[in-house]
C-alpha positions in Angstrom: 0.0 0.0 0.0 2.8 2.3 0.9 4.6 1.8 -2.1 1.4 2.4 -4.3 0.7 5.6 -2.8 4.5 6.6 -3.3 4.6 6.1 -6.7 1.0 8.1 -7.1 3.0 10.8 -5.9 5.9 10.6 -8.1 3.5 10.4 -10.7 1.8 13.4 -9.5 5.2 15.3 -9.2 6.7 14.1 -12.9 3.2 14.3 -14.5 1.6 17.1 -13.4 3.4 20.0 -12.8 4.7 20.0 -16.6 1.3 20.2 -17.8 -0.3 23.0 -16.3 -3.6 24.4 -17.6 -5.9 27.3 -16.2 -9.1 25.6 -15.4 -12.4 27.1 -14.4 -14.8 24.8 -12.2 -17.9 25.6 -11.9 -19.6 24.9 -8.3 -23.0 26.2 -7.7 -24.0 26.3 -4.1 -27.2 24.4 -3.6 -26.4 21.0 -2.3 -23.8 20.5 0.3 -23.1 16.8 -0.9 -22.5 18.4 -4.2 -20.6 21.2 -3.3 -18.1 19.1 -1.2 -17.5 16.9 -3.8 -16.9 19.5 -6.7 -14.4 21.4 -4.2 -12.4 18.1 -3.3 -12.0 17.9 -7.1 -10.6 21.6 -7.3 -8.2 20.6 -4.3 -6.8 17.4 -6.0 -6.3 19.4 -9.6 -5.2 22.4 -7.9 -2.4 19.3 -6.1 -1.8 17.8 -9.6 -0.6 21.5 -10.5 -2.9 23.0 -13.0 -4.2 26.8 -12.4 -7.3 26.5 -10.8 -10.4 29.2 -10.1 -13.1 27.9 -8.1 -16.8 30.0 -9.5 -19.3 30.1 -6.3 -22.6 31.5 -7.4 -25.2 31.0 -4.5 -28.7 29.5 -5.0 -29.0 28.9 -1.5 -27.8 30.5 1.7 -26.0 27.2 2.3 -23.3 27.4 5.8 -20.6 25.4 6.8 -18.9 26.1 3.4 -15.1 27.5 4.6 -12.7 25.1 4.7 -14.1 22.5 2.4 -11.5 24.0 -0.4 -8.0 23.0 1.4 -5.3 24.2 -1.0 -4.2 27.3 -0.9 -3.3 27.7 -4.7 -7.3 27.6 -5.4 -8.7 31.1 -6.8 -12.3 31.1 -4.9 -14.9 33.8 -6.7 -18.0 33.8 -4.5 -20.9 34.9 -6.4 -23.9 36.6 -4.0 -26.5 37.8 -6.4 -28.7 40.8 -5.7 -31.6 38.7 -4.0 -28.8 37.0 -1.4 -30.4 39.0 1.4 -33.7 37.2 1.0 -31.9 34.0 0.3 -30.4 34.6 4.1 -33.6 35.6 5.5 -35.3 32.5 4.2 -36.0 29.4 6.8 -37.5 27.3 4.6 -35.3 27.3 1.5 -35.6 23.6 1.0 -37.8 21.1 -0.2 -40.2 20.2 2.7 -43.2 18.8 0.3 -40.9 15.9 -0.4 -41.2 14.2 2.9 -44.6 12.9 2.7 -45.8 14.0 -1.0 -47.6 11.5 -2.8 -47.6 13.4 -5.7 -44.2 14.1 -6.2 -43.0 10.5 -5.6 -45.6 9.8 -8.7 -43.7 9.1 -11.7 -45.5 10.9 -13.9 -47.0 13.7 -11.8 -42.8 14.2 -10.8 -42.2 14.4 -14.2 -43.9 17.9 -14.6 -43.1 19.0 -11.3 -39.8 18.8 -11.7 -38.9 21.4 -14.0 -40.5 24.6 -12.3 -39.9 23.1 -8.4 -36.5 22.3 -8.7 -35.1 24.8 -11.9 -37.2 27.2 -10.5 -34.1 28.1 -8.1 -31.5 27.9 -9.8 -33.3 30.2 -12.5 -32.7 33.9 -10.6 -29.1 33.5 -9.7 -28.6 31.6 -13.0 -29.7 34.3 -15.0 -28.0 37.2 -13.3 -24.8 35.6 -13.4 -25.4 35.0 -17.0 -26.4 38.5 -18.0 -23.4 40.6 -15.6 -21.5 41.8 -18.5 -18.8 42.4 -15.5 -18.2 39.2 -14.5 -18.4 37.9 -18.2 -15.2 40.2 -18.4 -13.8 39.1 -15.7 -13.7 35.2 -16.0 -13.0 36.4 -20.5 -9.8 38.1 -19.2 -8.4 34.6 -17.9 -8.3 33.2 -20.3 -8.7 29.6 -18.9 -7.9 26.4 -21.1 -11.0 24.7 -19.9 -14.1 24.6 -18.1 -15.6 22.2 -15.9 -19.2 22.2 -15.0 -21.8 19.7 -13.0 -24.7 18.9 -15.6 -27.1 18.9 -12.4 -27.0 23.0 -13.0 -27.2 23.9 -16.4 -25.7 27.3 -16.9 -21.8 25.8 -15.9 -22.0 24.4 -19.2 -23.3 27.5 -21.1 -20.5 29.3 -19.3 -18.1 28.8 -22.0 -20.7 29.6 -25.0 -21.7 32.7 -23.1 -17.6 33.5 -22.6 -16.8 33.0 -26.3 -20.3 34.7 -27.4 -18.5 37.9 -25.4 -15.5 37.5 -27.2 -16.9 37.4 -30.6 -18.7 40.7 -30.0 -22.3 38.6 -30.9 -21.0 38.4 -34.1 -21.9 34.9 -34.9 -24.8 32.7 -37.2 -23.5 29.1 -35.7 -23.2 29.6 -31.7 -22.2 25.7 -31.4 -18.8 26.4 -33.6 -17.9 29.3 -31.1 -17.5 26.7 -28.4 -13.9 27.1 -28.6 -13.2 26.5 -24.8 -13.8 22.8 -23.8 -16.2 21.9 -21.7 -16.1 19.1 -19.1 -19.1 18.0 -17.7 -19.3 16.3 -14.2 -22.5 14.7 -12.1 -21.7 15.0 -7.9 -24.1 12.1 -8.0 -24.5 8.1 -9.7 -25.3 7.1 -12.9 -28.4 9.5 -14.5 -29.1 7.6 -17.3 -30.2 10.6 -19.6 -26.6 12.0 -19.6 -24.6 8.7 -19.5 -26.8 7.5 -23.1 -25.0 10.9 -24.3 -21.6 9.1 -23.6 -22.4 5.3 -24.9 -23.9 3.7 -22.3 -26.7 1.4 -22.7 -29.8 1.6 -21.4 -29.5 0.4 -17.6 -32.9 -1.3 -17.5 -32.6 -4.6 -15.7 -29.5 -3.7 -14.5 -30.7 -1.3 -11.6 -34.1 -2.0 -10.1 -36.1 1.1 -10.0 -38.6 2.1 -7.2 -40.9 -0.6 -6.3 -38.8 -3.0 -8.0 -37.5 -6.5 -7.2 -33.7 -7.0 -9.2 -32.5 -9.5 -10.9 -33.0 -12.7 -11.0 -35.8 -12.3 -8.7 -37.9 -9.8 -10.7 -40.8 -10.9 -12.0 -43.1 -9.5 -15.2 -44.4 -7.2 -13.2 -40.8 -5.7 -11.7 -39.4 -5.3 -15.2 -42.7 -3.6 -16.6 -42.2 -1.1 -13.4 -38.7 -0.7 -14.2 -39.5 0.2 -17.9 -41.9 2.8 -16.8 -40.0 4.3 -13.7 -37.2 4.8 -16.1 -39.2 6.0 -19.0 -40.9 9.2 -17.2 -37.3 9.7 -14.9 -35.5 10.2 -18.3 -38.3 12.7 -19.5 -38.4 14.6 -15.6 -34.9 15.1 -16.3 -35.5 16.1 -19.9 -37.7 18.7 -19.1 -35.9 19.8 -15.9 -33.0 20.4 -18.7 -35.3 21.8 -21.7 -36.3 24.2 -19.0 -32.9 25.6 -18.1 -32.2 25.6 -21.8 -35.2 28.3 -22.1 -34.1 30.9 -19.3 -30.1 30.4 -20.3 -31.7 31.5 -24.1 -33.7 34.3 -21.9 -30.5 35.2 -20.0 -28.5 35.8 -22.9 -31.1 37.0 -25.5 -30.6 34.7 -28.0 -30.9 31.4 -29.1 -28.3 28.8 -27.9 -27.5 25.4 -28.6 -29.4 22.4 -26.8 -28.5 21.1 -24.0 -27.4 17.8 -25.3 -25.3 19.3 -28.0 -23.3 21.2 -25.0 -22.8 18.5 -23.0 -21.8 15.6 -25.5 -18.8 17.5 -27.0 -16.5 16.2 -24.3 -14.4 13.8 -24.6 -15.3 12.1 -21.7 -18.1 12.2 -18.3 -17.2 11.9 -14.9 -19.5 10.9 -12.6 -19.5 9.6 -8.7 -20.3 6.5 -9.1 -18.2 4.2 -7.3 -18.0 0.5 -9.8 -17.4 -1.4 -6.5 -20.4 0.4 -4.6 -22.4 0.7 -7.5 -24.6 -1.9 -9.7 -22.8 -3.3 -12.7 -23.4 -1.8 -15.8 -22.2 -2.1 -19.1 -20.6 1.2 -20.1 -18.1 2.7 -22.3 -14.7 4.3 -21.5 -16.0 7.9 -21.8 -17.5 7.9 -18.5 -15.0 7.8 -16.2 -16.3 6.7 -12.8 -14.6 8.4 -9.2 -17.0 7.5 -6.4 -14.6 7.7 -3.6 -12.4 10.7 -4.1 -13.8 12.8 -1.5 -12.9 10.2 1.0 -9.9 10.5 3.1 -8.5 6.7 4.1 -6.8 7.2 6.9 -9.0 9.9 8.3 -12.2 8.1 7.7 -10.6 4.8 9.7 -8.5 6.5 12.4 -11.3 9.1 12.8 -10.7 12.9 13.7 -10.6 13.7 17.6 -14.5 14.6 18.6 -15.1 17.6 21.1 -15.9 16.8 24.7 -19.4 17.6 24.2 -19.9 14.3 22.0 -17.0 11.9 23.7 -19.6 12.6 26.8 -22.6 11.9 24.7 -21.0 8.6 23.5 -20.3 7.6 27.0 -23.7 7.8 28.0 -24.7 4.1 26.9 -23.2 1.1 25.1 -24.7 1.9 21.7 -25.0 5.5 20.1 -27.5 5.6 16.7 -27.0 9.2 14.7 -29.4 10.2 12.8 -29.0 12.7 9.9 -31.2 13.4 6.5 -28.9 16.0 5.2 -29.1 19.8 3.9 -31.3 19.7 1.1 -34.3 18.2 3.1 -34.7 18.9 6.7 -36.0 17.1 9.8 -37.6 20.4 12.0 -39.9 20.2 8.2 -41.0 16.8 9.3 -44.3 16.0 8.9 -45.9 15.9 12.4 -46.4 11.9 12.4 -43.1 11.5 11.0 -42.1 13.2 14.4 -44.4 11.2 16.6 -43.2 8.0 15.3 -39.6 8.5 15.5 -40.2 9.9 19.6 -41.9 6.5 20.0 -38.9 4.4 18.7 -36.7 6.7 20.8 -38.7 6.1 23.8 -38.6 2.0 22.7 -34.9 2.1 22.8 -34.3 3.8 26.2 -30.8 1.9 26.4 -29.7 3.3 22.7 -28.2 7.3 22.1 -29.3 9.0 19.6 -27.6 12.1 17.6 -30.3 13.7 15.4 -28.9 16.4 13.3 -32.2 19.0 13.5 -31.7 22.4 11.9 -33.9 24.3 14.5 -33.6 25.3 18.3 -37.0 24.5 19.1 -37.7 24.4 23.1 -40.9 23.0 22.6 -40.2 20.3 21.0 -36.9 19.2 23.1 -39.7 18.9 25.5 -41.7 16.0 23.9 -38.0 14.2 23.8 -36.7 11.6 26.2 -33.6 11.3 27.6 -32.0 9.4 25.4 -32.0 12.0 22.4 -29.7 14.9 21.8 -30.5 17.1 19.1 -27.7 19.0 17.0 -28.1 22.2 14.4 -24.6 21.0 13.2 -22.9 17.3 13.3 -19.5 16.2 12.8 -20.2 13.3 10.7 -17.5 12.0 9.6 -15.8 11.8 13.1 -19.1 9.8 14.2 -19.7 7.4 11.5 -15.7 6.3 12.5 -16.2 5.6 16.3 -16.6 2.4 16.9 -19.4 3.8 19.5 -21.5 4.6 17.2 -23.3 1.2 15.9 -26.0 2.5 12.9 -26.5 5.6 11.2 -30.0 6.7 9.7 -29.4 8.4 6.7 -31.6 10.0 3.7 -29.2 8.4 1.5 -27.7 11.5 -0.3 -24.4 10.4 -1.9 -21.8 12.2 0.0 -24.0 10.6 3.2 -23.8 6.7 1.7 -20.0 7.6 0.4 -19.1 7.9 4.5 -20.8 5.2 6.0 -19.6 2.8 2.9 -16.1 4.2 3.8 -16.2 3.8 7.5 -17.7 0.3 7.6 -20.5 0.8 9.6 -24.4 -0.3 9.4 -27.2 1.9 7.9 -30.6 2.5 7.8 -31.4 4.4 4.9 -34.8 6.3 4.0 -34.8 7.7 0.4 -36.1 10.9 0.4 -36.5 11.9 -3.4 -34.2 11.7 -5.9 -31.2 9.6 -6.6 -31.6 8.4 -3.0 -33.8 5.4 -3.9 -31.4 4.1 -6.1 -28.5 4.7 -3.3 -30.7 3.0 -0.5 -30.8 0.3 -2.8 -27.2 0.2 -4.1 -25.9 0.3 -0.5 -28.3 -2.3 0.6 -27.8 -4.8 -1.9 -24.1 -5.8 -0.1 -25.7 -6.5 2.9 -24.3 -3.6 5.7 -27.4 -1.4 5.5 -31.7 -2.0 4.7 -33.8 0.5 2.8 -36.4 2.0 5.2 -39.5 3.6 3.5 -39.7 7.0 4.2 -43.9 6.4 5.2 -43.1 4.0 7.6 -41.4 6.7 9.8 -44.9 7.3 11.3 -44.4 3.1 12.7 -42.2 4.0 15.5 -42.4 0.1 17.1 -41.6 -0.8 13.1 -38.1 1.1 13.5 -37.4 0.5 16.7 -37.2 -3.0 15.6 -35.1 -2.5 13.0 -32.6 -0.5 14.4 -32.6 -3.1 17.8 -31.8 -6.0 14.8 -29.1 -3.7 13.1 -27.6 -3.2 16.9 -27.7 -6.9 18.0 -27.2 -8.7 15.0 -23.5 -9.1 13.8 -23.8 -10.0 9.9 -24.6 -6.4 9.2 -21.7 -4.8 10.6 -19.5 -7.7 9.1 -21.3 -7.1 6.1 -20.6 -3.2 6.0 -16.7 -4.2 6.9 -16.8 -6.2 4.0 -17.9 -3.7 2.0 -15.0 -1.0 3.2 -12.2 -3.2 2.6 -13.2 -3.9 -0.7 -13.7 -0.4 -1.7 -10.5 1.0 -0.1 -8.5 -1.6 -1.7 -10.2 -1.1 -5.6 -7.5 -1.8 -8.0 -7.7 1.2 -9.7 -7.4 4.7 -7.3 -10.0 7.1 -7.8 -7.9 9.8 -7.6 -5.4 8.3 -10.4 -8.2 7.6 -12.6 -9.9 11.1 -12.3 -6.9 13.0 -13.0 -5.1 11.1 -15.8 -8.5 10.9 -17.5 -8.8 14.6 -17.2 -5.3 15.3 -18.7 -6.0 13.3 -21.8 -9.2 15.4 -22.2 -7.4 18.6 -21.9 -5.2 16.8 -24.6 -7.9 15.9 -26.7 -10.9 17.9 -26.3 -12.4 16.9 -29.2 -12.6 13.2 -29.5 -15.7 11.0 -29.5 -14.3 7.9 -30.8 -15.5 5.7 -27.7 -18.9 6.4 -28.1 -20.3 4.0 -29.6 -21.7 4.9 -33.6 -24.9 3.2 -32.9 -26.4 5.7 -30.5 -26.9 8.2 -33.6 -29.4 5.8 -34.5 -33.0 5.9 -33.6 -34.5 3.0 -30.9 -35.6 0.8 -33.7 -32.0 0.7 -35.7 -30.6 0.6 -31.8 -32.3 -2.4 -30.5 -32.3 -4.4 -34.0 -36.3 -4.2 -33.6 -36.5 -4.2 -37.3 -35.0 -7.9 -37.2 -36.2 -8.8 -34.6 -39.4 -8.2 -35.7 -38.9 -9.7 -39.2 -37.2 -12.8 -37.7 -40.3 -13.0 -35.7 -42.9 -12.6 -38.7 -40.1 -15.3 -41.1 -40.5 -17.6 -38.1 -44.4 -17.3 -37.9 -44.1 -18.0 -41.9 -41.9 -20.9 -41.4 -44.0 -22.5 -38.8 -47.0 -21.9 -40.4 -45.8 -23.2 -44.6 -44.7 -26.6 -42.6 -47.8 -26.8 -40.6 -49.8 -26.3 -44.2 -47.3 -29.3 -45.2 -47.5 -31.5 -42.8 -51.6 -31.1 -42.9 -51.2 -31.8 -46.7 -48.7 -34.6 -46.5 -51.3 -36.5 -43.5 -54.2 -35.8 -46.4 -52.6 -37.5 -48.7 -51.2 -40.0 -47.2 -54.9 -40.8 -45.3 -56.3 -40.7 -49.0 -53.9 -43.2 -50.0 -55.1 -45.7 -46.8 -58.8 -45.1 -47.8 -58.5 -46.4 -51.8 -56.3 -48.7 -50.5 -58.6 -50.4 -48.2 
């Protein structure tokens, strides 16, 4: 191990300092999971020794934010637009309808809520960034090499068209030849199946059980029809959430601009979080280049960091500590009311356990309904918690960065998808046997989770299950570090090629899928079968007709 980390620095040393590029990254501030990971990547190029500028523009009043970029060398330009003071004002700046909402975990109702829910916020700050002429300027006078940009938040991957629209004075009739600065795109979270089809992978269908779904080889007819449809309106809520960005980048601008996909498929390659060891196995192609892992610090994430004295004396209170978290995006003080009540009853069932819940509001009243057994925090160090040994199960809504630390710490999970990619997390993580998917409408069953979290607590094969997991992931043959960074150099290198996507997705579905044969092998066959049934029937006539003269 020592020696393979030696010579990734060598090659970091002899590699990486003689190629030096001016890279801009892109990090809107909306997610924490997402944020973290998109700064971890501007520390590790910023180590591998290319020029780096970090652009901040805030959708959401989001904390806890200094210190997540660690090398000095990084150029950080904060972007507060003009409505920041009302984005500080705001409580409620999340996404409280997903708790409990019927309608938006509907397939099809989700897929036209989508769009004005979700890029309804990044729209204002989107658009003023795109229109300030200023800090057009400003990034122009640069002059970076290339541009990196999350395809979660559109208008990182305009950037460059709107940079190169600048420089051309408007005076253009083809704005997708102007994209003269390459574009890297990058997804914080797993596979989205609507941008990796961009980059040659096939459809995934089978492969990852959707919501409601039993996976392979236990699915039935009825599992694969679901996964078929769960798939088939995702891809067209993500679709619209992207033909809707397209619209106010076009209004931002005042012009016209290329689609979407045209933007995004002109890189070389995709970079995603997906881990191929966490992950399902799916067949893909050598443009997406998988790093689920790099935010993860080894030796900190097994040694653990030193906790305050507030929490060692927390932990000390009884044998078994449980922290609960559901992350920044959705919050537990917006709990539904039962969702409340049933998690106070599995408390109060578990009078032996700790618990940590991480709730975003001093609320006096509420501590009040609590036994003593719970201690709630605005702010938890998770990390540090997830690697004592005293903490036995963590509760988790199953945001990446969340299922990234528990994977990487070995411990046991219980993990409630919210909305989102969380499903297919909860499932993902599940699947090797450390953690269970908890439905996020059986939080009101308080006796329901109690039991489950007593099982997780007593019953040994889950933590050896999650240890499993952890050595296998932090011993992957290929680092994810290594892999992100040499895959970025040969982009830089060649920003232009496309030759590993495969030729066949220019093709419609039918050319795709060979539906066309199929479909005449099936009618020939039909043909066949029914010419030698005709036969056969003729032959037996005949050769009855023959019997009857003869007798």
């Amino acid at each position: 191990m020592i020696i393979k980390h030696a010579c990734f620095v060598l090659f970091l040393l002899l590699v990486g300092y003689g190629n030096s590029s001016k890279i801009l990254i892109h990090n809107p501030i909306f997610g924490f999971s997402h944020v973290k990971f998109i700064s971890k990547l501007a520390d590790i190029i910023a180590d591998h020794g290319h020029n780096v500028t970090l652009f901040q523009p805030y959708h959401l009043a989001l904390k806890n934010l200094d210190g997540l970029v660690k090398n000095q060398n990084v150029e950080i330009l904060n972007y507060y637009p003009s409505h920041y003071d009302e984005l500080l004002k705001k409580e409620t700046q999340t996404f409280p309808m997903f708790w409990d909402s019927h309608l938006i975990g509907n397939p099809v109702l989700r897929a036209f809520m989508l769009a004005p829910v979700l890029g309804g916020e990044f729209k204002k700050t989107a658009m003023e960034v795109l229109s300030d002429k200023n800090l057009i300027n400003e990034l122009k006078s640069k002059k970076f090499d290339v541009v990196m940009a999350e395809t979660w938040e559109l208008s990182g991957i305009c950037r460059n068209l709107k940079l190169q629209s600048e420089i051309q004075s408007f005076e253009f009739s083809d704005l997708a030849h102007l994209l003269d600065i390459p574009c890297i795109p990058m997804m914080s979270t797993v596979r989205y199946p609507i941008f990796n089809q961009i980059f040659g992978q096939p459809s995934f269908v089978g492969h990852v059980p959707q919501m409601g779904s039993v996976g392979a080889p236990e699915a039935g007819f009825f599992d694969r029809l679901n996964d078929v449809f769960e798939t088939f309106w995702g891809i067209i809520a993500q679709e619209r959430l992207n033909s809707y960005q397209n619209q106010f980048i076009e209004e931002a601008i005042g012009r016209s601009v290329p689609y979407w996909k045209d933007l995004v498929k002109q890189s070389p390659i995709y970079i995603t979080n997906s881990n191929s060891y966490l992950d399902y196995a799916v067949p893909t192609t050598a443009t997406i280049v998988h790093v689920g892992g790099i935010t993860m610090d080894l030796k900190k994430m097994k040694n653990g960091e030193p906790l305050s004295e507030e929490y060692e004396e927390i932990l000390q209170e009884r044998e078994s500590t449980v922290l609960i978290s559901f992350g920044s995006v959705i919050r537990s003080f917006e709990m539904p009311e039962n969702f409340k009540a049933g998690l106070i009853k599995m408390f109060e069932s578990l009078p032996d356990v700790t618990f940590i819940w991480k709730y975003e509001k001093d609320d006096t009243e509420f501590k009040k309904r609590l036994p003593k057994n719970v201690n709630l925090k605005k702010w938890v160090p998770q990390p540090a918690l997830l690697a004592d040994h005293r903490v036995k199960v963590f509760v988790t809504h199953g945001g990446l960065g969340s299922i990234m630390e528990v994977a990487y710490t070995g411990k046991p999970a219980i993990v409630v998808p919210i909305f989102g990619d969380q499903n297919h997390n909860a499932n993902m993580l599940a699947r090797h046997g450390g953690a269970l998917a908890y439905s996020k409408f059986d939080l009101p069953d308080g006796k329901k989770l109690a039991g489950v979290i007593k099982e997780m607590i007593s019953n040994q094969k889950y933590k050896q299950n999650a240890e499993t997991l952890f050595h296998v992931i932090s011993n992957q043959p290929i680092d994810p570090t290594h892999n992100f960074l040499t895959h970025l150099d040969f982009a830089i290198k060649f920003p232009n090629l496309r030759s590993q996507v495969p030729e066949i997705n220019q093709v419609g579905l039918i050319a795709h899928y060979y539906l066309d044969v199929v479909l005449f092998l099936c009618i020939l066959g039909i043909a066949f079968a029914y010419l030698s049934f005709k036969l056969v029937k003729r032959i037996l006539r005949r050769f009855a007709g023959e019997k009857t003269k003869t007798d």
